[in-house]
N, C-alpha and C positions, 0 to 999 in steps of 0.2 A: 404174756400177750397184751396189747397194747389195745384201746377201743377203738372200735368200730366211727369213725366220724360222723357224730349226730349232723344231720341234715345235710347232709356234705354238698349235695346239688345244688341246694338252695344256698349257701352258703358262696359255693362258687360263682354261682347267678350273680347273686348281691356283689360280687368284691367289680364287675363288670368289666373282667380284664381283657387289657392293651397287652398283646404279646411283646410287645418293648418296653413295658412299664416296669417299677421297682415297686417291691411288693414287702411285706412284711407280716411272718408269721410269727407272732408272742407268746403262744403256748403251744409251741412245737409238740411233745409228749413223743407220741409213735408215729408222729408223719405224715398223716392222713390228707390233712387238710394241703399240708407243704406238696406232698407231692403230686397233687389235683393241680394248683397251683402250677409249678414249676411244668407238668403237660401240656400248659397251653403259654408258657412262654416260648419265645426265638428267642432275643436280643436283649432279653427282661433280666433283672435281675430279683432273687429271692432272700431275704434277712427274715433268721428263724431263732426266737431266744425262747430259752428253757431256763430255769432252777435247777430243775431236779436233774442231780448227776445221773441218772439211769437213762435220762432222753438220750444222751452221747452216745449211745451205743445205736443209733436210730438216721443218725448223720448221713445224708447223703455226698457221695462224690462226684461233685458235678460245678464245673467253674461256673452256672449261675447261681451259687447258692452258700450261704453264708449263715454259718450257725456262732451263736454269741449265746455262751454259757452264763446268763444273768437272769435276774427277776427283772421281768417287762415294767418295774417302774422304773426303771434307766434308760428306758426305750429312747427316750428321744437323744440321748448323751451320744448313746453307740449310733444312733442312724446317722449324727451328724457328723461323728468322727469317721464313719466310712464315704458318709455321700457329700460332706462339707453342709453349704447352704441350700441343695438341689432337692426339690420334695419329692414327695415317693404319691407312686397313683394309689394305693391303697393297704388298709390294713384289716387282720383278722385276727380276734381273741376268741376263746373257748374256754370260758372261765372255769374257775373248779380245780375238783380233782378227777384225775384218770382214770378208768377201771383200771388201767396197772397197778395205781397208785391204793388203790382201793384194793388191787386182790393181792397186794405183798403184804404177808402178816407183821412181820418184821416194822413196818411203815407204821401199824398202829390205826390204820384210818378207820378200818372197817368193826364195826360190832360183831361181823359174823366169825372172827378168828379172834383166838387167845395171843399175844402180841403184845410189844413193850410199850409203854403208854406215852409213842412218840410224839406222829403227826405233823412232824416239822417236811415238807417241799424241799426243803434244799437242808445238806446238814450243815452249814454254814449259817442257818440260824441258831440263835441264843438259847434262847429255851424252848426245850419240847414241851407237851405235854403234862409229863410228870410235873414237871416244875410248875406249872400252872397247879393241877391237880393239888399241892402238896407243900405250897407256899402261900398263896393268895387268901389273904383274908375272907369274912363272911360278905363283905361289903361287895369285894370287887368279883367275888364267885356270880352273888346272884344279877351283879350289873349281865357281866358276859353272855350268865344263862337268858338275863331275859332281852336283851338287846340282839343277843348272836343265834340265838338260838330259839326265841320268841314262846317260849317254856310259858307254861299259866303259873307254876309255884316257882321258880327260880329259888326263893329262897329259901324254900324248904328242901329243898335238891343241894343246895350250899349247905345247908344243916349237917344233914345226914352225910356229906361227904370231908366235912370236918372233923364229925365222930368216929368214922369208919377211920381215919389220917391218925388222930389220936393212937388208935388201939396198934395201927403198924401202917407206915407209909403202902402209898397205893401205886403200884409202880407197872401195871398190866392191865390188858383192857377189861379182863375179867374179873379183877379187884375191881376195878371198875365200877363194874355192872353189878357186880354184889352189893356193893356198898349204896346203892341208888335204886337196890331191887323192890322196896317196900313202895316208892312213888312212882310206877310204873303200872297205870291201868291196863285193866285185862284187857287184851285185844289190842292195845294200842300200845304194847310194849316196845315193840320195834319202833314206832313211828317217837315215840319221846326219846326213846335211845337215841337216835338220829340225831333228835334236835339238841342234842346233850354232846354229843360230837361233833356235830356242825359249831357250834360254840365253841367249845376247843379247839379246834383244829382253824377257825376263824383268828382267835385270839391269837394263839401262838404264831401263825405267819402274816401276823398283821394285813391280813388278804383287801380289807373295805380299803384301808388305806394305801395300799398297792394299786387296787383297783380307778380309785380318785387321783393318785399322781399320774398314774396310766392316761387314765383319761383327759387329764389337765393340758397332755403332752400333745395329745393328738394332732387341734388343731395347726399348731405350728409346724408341724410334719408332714400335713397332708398338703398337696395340690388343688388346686380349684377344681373340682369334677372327682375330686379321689373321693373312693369311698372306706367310712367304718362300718364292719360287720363285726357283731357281739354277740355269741350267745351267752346266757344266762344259765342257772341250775336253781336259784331259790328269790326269793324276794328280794331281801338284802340285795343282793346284785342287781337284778333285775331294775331297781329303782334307782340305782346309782347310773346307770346307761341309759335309762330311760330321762331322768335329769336334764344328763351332760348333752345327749344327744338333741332334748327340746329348747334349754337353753342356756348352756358352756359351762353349769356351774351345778355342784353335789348336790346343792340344797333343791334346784329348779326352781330359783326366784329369777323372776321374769325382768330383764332390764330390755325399756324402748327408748325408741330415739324418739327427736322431739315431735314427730306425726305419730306417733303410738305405734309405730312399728317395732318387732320384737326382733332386739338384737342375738342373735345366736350364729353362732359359723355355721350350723348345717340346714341341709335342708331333710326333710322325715322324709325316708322312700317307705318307711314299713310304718304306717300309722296303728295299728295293733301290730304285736310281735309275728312274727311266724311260727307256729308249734308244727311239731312233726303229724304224720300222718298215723291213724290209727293203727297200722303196719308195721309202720316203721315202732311204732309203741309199742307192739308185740311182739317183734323181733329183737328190740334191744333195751333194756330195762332202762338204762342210761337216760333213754331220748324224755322219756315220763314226764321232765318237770322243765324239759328246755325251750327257753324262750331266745327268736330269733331278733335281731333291732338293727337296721340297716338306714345310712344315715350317707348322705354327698358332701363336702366339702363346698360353702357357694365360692 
């Protein structure tokens, strides 16, 4: 079962679609968002890219709609090889991982199932997991832990999971979690676990930097009036959008033109994010930590 589309309304509000316009969905997943979407086109056309081989089974048939089995930092290569130089009225990301993604044990994503210590999107990436887990020095352990995963010990999390590697490689999420059991406060066990896989699972599909070429791409993509909608799942994201969106660049250093005017291609429609409604946070676990950031093309 595929998620529930966090804030889908809102979402579709923000993209403020031309029933003739060209549209673009980058983390297709289970369709949710696409086929909101593709309801309120006529004459429109819809471009919908996935990674993960499991979306293809999610494909709709329908000659406005166009699905391209790649990771959205190629985004801008495919839009231009089907539309040439023609920009498209808008795009929509939904960053992350899927509750699919998250409820296949096999995937490895999730702490609540025993599972092989994947976490690779697409299995045309290089290394899962394991290989992070079970090759990476103490150095680059507690970079990851504390940069991806924003962990208070990082390196004592790398400690203990060097030793555990020592005694027999760690090849499942419940090795895992044994081998990390001792730095895990009471009460807050689930929540470090999190951040211990959100790390991993960061690292291994190069996500930040996916997310940055993504974004780099936009502008030249969109149309004057087009709009980007993005939601978020955690900080790390959250600030790379919030960035790009306030001034074209990862870092958000501010460049103006010679009247002090702030050079940036968009203009802010959500000057705080959109979060869901306390409802909708009750109804779907998902929605919890998702930030919305809607942004026009000037």
């Amino acid at each position: 079962m595929y998620h529930n589309p966090v804030m889908l309304k809102e979402c579709i509000e923000g993209l403020n679609i031309n029933p003739e316009g060209i549209y673009a969905d980058v983390t297709f997943g289970g369709g949710g968002h696409s086929r909101a979407i593709l309801e309120r086109l006529t004459t429109g056309h819809l471009y919908a890219f996935d990674q993960d081989e499991d979306a293809e089974a999610n494909v709709f048939d329908d000659e406005r709609f166009t699905f391209i089995p790649q990771n959205f930092k190629y985004f801008k290569n495919f839009i231009q090889l089907y539309q040439g130089e023609r920009k498209i009225d808008g795009i929509i990301a939904d960053l992350g991982v899927s509750s699919h993604q998250f409820d296949t044990p096999e995937k490895g994503f999730s702490t609540r199932f025993d599972g092989p210590l994947d976490m690779r999107m697409s299995q045309m990436t290089p290394n899962d997991a394991a290989t992070v887990v079970n090759t990476y020095d103490h150095a680059d352990l507690t970079r990851i832990f504390r940069l991806y995963g924003e962990m208070q010990q990082p390196q004592l999390m790398a400690s203990d999971i060097i030793m555990a590697r020592e005694a027999e490689p760690i090849e499942t999420t419940e090795q895992l979690k044994a081998a990390v059991q001792r730095r895990l406060p009471r009460g807050k066990e689930n929540k470090v676990l999190a951040q211990l896989f959100q790390a991993l699972r960061i690292e291994v599909n190069q996500e930040l930097e996916a997310i940055s070429a993504f974004l780099t791409q936009c502008p030249d993509v969109l149309k004057q009036g087009g709009r980007l909608v993005v939601m978020s799942y955690h900080s790390l994201e959250d600030r790379l959008v919030k960035n790009f969106m306030k001034t074209g660049n990862a870092e958000g250093k501010e460049n103006k033109d010679f009247y002090g005017n702030l050079l940036t291609p968009y203009t802010i429609i959500t000057r705080k994010p959109i979060v869901p409604s306390d409802e909708e946070m009750e109804n779907n676990n998902r929605a919890r930590s998702a930030k919305l950031r809607i942004a026009e093309r000037k």
